[in-house]
Gaussian input, Z-matrix of N, CA and C with variables (Angstrom, degrees):
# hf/3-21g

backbone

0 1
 N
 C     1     B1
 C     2     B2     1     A1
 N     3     B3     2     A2     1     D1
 C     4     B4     3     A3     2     D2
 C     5     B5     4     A4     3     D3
 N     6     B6     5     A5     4     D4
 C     7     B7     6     A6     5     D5
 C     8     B8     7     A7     6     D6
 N     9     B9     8     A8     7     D7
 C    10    B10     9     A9     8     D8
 C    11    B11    10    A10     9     D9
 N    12    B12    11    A11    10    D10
 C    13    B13    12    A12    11    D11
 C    14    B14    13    A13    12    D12
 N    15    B15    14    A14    13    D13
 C    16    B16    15    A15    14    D14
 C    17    B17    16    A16    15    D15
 N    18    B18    17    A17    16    D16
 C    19    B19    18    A18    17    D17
 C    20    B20    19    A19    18    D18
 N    21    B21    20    A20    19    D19
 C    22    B22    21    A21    20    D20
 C    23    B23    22    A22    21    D21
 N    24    B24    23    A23    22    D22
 C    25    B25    24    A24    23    D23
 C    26    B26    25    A25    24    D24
 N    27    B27    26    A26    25    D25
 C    28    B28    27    A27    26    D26
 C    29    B29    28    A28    27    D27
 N    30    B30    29    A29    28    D28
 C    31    B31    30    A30    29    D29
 C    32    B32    31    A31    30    D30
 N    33    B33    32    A32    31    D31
 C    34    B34    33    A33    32    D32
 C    35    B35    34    A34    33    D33
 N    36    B36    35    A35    34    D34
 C    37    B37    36    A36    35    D35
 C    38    B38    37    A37    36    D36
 N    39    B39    38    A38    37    D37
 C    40    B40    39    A39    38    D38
 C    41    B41    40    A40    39    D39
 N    42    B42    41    A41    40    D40
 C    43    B43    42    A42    41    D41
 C    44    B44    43    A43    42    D42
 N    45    B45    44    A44    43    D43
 C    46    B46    45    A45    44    D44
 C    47    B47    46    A46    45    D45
 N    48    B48    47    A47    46    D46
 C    49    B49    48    A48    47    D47
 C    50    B50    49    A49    48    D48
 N    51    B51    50    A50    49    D49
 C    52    B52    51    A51    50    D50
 C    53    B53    52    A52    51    D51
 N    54    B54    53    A53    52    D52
 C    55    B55    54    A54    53    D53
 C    56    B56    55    A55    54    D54
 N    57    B57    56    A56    55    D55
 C    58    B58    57    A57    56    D56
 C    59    B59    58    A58    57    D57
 N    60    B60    59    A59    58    D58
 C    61    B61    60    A60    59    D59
 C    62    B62    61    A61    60    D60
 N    63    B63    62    A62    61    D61
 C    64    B64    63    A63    62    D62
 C    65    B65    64    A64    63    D63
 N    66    B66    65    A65    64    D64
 C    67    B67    66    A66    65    D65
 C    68    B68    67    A67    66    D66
 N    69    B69    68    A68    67    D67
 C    70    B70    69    A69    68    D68
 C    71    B71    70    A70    69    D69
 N    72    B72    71    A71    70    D70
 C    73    B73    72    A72    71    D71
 C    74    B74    73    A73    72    D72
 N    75    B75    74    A74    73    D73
 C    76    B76    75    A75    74    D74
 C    77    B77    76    A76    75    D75
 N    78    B78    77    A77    76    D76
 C    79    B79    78    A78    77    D77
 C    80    B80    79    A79    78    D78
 N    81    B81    80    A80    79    D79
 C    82    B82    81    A81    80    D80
 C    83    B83    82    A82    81    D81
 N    84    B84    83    A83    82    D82
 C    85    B85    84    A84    83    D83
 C    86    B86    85    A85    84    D84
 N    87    B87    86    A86    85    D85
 C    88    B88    87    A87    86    D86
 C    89    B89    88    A88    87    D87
 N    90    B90    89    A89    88    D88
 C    91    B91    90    A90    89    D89
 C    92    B92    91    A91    90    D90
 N    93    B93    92    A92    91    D91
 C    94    B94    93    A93    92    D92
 C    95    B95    94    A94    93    D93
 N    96    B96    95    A95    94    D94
 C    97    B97    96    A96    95    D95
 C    98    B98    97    A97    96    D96
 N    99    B99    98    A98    97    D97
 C   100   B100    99    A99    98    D98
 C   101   B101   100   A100    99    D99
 N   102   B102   101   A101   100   D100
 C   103   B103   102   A102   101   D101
 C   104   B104   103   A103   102   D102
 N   105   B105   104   A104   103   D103
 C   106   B106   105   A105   104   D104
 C   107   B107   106   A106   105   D105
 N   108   B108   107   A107   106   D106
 C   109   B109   108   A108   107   D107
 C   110   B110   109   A109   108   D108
 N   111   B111   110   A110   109   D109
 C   112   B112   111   A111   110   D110
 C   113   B113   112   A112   111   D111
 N   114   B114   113   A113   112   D112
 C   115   B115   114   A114   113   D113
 C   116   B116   115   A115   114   D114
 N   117   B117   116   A116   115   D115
 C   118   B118   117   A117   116   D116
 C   119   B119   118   A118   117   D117
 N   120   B120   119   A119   118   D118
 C   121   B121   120   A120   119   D119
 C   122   B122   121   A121   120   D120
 N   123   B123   122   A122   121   D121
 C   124   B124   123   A123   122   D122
 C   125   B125   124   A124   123   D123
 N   126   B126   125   A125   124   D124
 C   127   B127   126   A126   125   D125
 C   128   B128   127   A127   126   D126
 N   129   B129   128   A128   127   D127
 C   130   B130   129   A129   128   D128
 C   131   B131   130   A130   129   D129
 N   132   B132   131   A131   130   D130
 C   133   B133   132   A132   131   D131
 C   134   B134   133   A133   132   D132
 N   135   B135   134   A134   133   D133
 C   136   B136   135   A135   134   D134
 C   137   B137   136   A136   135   D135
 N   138   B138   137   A137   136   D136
 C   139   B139   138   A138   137   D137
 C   140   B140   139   A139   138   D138
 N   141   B141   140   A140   139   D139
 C   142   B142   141   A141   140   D140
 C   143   B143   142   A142   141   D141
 N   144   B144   143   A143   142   D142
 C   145   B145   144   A144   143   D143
 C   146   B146   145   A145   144   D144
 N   147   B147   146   A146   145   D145
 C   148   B148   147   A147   146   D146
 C   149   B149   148   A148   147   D147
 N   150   B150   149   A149   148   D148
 C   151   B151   150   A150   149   D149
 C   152   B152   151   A151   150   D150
 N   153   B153   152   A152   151   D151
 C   154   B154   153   A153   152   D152
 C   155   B155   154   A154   153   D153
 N   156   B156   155   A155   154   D154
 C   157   B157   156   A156   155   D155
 C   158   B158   157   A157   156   D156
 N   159   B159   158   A158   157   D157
 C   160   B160   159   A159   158   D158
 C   161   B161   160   A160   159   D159
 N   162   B162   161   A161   160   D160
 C   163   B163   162   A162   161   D161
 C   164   B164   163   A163   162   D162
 N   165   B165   164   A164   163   D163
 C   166   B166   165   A165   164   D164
 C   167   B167   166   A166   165   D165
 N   168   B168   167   A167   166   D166
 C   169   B169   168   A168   167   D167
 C   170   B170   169   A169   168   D168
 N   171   B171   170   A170   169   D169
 C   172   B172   171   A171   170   D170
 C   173   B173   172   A172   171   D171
 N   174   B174   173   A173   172   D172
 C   175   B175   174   A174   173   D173
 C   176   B176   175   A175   174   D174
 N   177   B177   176   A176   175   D175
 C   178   B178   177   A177   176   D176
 C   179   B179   178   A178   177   D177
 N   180   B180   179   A179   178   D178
 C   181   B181   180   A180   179   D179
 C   182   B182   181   A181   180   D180
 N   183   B183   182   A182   181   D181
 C   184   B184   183   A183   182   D182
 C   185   B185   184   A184   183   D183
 N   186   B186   185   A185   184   D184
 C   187   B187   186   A186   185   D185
 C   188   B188   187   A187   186   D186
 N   189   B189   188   A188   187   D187
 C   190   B190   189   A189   188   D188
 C   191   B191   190   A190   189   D189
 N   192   B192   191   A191   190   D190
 C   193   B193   192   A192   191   D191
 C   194   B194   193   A193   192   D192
 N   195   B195   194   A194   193   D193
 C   196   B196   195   A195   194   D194
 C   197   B197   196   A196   195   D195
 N   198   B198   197   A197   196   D196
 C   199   B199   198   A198   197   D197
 C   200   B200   199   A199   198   D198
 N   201   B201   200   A200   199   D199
 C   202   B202   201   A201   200   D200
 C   203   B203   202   A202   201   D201
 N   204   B204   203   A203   202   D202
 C   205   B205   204   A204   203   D203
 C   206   B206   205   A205   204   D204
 N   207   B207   206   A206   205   D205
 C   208   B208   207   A207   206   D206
 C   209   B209   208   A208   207   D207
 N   210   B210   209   A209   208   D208
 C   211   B211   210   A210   209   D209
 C   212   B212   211   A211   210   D210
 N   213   B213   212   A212   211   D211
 C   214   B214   213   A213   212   D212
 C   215   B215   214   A214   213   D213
 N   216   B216   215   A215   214   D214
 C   217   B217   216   A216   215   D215
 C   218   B218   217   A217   216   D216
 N   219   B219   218   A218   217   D217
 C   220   B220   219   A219   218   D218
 C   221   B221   220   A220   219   D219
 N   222   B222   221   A221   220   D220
 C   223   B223   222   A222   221   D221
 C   224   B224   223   A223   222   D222
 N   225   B225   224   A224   223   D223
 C   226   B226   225   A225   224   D224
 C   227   B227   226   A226   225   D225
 N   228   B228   227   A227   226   D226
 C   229   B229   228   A228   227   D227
 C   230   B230   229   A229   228   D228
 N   231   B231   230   A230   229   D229
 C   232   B232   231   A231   230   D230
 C   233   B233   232   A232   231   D231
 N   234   B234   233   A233   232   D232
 C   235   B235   234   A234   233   D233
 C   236   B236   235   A235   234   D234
 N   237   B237   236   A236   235   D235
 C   238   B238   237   A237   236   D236
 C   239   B239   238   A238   237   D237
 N   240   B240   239   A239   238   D238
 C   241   B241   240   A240   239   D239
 C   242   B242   241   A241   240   D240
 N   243   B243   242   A242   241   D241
 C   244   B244   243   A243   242   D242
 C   245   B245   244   A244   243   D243

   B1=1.4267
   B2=1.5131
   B3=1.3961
   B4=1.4408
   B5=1.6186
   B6=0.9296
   B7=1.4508
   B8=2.0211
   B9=1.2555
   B10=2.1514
   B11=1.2789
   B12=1.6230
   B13=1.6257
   B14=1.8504
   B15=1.4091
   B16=1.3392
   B17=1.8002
   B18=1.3831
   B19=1.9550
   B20=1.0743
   B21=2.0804
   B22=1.4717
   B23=1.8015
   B24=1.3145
   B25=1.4621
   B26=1.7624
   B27=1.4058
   B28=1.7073
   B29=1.9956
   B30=1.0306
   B31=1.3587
   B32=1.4384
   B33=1.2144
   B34=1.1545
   B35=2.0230
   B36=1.2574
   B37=1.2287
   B38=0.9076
   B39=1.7056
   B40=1.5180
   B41=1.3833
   B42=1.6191
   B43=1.6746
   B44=1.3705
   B45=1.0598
   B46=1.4808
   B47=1.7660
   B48=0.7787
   B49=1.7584
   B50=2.4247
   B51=1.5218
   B52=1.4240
   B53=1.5230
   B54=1.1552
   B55=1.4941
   B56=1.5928
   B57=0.9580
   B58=1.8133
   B59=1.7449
   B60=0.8079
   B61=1.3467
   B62=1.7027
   B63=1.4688
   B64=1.8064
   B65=1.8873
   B66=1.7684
   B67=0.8596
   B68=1.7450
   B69=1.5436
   B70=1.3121
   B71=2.1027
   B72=1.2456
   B73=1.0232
   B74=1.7725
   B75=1.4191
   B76=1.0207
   B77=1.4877
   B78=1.5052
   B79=1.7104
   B80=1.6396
   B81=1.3061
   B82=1.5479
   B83=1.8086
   B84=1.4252
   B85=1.4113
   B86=1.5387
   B87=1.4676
   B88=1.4155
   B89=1.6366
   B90=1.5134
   B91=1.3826
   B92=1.6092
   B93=1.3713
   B94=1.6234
   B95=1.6721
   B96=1.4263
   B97=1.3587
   B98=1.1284
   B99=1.4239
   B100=1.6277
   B101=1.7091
   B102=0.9613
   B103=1.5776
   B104=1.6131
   B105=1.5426
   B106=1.2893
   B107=1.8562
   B108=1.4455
   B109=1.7676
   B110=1.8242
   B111=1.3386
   B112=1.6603
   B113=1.5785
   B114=1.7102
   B115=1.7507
   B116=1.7459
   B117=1.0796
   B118=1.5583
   B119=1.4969
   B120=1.3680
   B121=1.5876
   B122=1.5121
   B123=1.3211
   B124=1.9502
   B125=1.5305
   B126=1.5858
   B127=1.4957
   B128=1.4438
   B129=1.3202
   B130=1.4316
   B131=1.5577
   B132=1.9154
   B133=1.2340
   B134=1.0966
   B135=1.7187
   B136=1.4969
   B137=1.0928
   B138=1.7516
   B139=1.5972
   B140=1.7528
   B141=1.5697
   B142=1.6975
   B143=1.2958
   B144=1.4625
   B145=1.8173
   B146=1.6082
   B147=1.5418
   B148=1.4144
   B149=1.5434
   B150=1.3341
   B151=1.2360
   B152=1.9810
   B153=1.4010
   B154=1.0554
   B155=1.7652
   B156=1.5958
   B157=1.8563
   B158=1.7669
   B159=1.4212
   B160=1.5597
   B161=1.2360
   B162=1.5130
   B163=1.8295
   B164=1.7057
   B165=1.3781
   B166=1.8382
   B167=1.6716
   B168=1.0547
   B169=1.8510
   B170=1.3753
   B171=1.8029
   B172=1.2595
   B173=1.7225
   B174=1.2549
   B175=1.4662
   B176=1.6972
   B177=0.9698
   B178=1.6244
   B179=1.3489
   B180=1.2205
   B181=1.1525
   B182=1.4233
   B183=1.3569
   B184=1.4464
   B185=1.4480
   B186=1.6408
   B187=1.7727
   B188=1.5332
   B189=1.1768
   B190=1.9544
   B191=1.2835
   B192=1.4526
   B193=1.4418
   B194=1.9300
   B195=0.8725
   B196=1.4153
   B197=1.4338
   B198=1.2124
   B199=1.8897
   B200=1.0286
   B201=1.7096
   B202=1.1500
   B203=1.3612
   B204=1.1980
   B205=1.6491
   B206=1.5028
   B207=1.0776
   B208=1.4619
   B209=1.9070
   B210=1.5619
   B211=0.5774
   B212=1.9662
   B213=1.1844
   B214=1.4528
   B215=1.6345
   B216=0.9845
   B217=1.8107
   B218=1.0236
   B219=1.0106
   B220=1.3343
   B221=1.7183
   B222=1.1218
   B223=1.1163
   B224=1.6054
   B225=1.4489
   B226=1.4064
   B227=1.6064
   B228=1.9600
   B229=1.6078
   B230=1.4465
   B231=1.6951
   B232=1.5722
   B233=1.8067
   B234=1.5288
   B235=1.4881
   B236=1.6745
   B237=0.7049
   B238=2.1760
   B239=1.3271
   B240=1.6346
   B241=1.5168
   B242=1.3028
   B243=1.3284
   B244=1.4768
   B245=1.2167
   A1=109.68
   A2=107.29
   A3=111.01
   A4=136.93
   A5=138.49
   A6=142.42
   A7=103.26
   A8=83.24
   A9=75.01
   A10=103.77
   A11=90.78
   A12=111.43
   A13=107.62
   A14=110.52
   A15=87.25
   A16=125.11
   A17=93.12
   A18=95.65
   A19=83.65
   A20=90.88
   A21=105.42
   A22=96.33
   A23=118.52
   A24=115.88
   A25=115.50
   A26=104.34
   A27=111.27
   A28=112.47
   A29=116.90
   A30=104.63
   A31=137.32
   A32=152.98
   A33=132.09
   A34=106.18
   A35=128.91
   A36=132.79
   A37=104.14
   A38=108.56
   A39=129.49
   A40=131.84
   A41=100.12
   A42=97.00
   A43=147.51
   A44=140.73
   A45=135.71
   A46=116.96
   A47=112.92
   A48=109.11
   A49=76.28
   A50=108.55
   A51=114.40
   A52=96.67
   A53=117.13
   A54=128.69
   A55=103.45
   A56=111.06
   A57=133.09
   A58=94.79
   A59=123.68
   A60=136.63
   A61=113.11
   A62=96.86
   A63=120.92
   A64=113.47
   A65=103.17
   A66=100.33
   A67=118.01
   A68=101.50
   A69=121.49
   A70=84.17
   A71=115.71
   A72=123.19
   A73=113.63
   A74=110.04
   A75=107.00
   A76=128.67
   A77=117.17
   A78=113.88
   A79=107.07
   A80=112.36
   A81=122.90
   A82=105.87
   A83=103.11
   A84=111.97
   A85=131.70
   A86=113.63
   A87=97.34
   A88=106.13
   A89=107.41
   A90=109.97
   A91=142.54
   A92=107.33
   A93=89.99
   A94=130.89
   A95=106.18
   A96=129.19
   A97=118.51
   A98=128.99
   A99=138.01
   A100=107.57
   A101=121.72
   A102=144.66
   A103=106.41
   A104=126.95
   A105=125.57
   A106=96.16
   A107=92.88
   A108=98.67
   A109=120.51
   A110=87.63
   A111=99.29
   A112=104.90
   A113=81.75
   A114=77.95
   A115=102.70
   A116=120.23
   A117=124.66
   A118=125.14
   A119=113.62
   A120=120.27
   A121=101.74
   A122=106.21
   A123=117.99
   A124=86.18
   A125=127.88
   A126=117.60
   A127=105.10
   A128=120.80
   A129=114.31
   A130=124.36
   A131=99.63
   A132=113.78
   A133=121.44
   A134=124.47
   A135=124.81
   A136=119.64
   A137=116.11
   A138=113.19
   A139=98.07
   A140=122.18
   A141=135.07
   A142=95.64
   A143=128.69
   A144=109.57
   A145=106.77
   A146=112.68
   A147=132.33
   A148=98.75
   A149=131.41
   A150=145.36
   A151=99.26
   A152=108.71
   A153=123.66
   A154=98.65
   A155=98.14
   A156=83.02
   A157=100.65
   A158=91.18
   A159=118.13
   A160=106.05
   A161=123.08
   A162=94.44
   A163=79.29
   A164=112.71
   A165=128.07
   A166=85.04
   A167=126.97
   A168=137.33
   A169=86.18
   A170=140.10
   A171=123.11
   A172=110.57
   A173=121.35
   A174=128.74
   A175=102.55
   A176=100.96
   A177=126.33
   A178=106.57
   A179=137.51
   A180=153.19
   A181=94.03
   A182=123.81
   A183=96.65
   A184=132.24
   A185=113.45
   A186=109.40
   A187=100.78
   A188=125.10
   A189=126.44
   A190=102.68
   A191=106.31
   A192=122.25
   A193=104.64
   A194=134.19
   A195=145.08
   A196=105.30
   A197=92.85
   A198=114.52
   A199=97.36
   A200=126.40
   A201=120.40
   A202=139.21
   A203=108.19
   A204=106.68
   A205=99.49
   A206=133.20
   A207=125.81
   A208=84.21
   A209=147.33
   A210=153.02
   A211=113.35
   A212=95.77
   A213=127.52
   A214=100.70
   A215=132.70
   A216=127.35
   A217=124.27
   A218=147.79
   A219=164.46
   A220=111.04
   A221=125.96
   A222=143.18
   A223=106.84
   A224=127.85
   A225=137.47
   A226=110.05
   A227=88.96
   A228=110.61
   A229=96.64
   A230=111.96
   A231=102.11
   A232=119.30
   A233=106.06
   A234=105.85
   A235=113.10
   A236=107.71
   A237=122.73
   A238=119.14
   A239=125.83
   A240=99.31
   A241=148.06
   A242=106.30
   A243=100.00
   A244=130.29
   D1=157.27
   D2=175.08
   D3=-71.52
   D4=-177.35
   D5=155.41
   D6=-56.73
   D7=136.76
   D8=172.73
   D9=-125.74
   D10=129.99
   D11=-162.75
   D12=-80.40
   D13=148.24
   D14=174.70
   D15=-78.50
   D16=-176.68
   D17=-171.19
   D18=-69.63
   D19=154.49
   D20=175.05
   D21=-110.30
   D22=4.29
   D23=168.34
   D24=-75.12
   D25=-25.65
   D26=-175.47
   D27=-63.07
   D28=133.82
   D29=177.98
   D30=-81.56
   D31=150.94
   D32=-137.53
   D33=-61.47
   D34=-157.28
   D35=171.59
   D36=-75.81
   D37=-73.99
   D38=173.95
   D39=-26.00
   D40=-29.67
   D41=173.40
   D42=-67.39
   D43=100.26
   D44=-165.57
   D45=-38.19
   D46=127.27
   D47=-151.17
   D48=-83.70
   D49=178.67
   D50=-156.89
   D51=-104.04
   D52=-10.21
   D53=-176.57
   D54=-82.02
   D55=-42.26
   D56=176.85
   D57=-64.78
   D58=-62.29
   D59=-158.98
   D60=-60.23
   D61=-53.72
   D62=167.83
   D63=-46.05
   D64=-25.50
   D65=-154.04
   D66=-108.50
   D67=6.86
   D68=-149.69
   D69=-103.31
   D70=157.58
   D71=179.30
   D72=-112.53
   D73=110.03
   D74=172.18
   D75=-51.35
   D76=136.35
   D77=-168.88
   D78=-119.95
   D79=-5.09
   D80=-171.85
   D81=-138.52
   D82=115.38
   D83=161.20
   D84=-113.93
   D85=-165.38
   D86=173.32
   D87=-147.43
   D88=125.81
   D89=164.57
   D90=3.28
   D91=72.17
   D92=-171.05
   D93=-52.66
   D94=-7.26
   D95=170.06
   D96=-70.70
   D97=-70.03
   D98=177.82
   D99=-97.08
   D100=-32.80
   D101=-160.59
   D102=70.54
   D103=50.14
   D104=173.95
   D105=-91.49
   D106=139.22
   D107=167.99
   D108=-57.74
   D109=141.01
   D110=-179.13
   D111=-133.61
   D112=162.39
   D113=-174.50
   D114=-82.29
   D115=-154.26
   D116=163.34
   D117=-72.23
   D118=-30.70
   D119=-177.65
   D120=-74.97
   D121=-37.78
   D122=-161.29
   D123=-70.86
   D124=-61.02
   D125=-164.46
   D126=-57.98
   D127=-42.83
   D128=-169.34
   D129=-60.06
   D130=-29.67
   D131=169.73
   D132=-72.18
   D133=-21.94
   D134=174.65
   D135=-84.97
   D136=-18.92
   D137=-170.94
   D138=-85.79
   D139=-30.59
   D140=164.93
   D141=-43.52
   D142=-35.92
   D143=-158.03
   D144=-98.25
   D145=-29.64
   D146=-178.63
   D147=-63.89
   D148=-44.00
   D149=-155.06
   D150=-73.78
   D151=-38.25
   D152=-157.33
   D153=-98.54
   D154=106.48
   D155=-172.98
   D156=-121.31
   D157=149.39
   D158=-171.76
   D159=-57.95
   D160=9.80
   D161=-172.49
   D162=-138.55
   D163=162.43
   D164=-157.39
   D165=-87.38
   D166=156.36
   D167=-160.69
   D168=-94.49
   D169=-45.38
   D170=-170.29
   D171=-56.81
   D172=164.79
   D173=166.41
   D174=-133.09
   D175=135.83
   D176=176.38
   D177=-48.48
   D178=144.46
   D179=-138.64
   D180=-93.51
   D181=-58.86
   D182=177.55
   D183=-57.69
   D184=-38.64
   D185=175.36
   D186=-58.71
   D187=-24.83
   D188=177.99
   D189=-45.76
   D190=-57.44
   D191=-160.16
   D192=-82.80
   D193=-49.30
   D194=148.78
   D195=-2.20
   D196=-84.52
   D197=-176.81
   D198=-36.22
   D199=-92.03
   D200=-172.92
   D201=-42.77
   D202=-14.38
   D203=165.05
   D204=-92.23
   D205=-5.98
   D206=-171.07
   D207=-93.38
   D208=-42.09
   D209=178.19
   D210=-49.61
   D211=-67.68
   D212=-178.57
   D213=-54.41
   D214=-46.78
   D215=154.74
   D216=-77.44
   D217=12.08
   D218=167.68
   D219=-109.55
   D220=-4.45
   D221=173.44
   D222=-117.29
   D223=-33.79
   D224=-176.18
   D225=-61.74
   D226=-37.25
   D227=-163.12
   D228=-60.67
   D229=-62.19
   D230=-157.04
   D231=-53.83
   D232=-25.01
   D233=174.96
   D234=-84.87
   D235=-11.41
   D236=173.25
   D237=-135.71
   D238=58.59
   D239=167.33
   D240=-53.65
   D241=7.54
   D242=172.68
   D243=-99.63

């Protein structure tokens, strides 16, 4: 019998197996704004400022009312397109 070669399904040595990989904590990101690299404090501080938006969450009673009729025909449509 011959020499027995190794599998060619096995992955190299060198390779970082995916379990290892899952487990490692990213320390460098990138700007969802420009995509320039940030460290970890800077992303955390940009996703805190993104989170935080300049305009009050209520909407004025008429865009309230707006929507929902913009809603309410758009719902009319799929049972009557015409």
């Amino acid at each position: 019998m011959g020499s027995i070669s190794p599998s060619v399904a096995l992955p190299p040595p060198e390779d970082t197996p995916e379990a290892v990989l899952r487990t490692e904590v990213i320390l460098e990101a990138r700007s969802r704004i420009d995509g320039e690299p940030l460290t970890a404090a800077e992303y955390a501080q940009l996703q805190e400022e993104l989170a935080q938006s300049r305009y009050a969450p209520q909407l004025s009673e008429d865009v309230r009312q707006t929507i929902f009729l913009l809603r309410l025909r758009q719902m009319l449509r799929i049972f009557n397109p015409f």
